[in-house]
N, C-alpha and C positions, 0 to 999 in steps of 0.2 A: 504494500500500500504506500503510495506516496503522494504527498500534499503540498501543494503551493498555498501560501497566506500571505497576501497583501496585506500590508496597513501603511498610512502615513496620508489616506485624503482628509478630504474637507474643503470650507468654503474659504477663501481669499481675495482679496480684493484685487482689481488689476495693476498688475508692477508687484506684486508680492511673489512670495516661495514657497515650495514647498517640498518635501523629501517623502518620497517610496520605497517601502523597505517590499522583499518577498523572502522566504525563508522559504526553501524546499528541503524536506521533510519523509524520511521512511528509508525503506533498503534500496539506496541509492548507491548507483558502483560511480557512476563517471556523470557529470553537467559537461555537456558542449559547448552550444552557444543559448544565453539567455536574452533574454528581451521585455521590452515592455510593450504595447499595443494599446489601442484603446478606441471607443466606441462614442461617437455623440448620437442623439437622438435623433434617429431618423438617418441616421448616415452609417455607411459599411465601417467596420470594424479598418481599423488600418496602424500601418506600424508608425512604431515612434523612434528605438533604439533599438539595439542587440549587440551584445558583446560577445566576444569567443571566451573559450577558456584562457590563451593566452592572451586577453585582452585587446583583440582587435574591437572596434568601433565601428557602429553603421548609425545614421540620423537621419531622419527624416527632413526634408529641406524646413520642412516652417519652426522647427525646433531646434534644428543646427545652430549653434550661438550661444543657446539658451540654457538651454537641457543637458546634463551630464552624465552619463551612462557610469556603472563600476559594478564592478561584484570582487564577494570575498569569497573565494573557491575555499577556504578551509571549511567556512562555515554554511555555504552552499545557497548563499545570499547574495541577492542582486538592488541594484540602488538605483532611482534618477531621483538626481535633484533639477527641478525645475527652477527657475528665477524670469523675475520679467513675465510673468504668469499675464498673459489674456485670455479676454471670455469666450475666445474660440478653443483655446486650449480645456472648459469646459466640455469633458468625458467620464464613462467610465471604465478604467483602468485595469489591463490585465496584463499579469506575469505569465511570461511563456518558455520552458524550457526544454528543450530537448535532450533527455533523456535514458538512462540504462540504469534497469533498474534488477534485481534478483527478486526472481518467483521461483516457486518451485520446479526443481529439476534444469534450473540454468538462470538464462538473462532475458531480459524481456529490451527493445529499444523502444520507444515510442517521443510522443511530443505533449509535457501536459500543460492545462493552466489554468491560473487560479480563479476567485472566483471573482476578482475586481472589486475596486476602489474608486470613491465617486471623487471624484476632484471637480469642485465650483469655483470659477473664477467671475465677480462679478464687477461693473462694470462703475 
């Protein structure tokens, strides 16, 4: 069994910050590349960052600048800190990671994620 848990939304004003934690969690052998994603209302699900294990970087153009990607592979946590927050940047937020996990009789690879975090930026 393994668990992604976001936390760290909430409401913010525009030009404010704010930090997303995810902790991936269970019989986890190896994290690839993590990320973050996110969802406004009414619009497709779409990416924001993604780190590799060695710390390659990917961003999204409207959050390049702004947005800071990190994870701590000991502890199997992944971070964005936002700053300069606009009320487009109002979504909510999900942790994405791909995955190798131990079930019984071996390894399992797949892509999980969690269950999102509302981040409000208002105006």
């Amino acid at each position: 069994q393994v668990q992604l848990v976001e936390s760290g939304g909430g409401l913010v004003q525009a030009g404010g910050s704010l930090r997303l934690s995810c902790a991936a969690s269970g019989s986890i052998v190896t994290i690839t590349t993590m990320g973050w994603y996110r969802q406004a209302p009414g619009k497709q699900r779409e990416l924001v960052a993604t780190i590799t294990s060695g710390g390659s970087t990917n961003y999204a153009s409207s959050v390049e600048g702004r947005f800071t990607i990190a994870r701590d592979n000991a502890k199997n946590t992944v971070y964005l800190q936002m700053n300069s927050l606009r009320p487009e940047d109002t979504a909510l937020y999900y942790c994405n990671a791909d995955l190798k996990a131990l079930i019984p009789g071996g390894f399992r690879c797949f892509e999980g994620w969690g269950q999102g975090t509302l981040v409000t930026v208002s105006s």
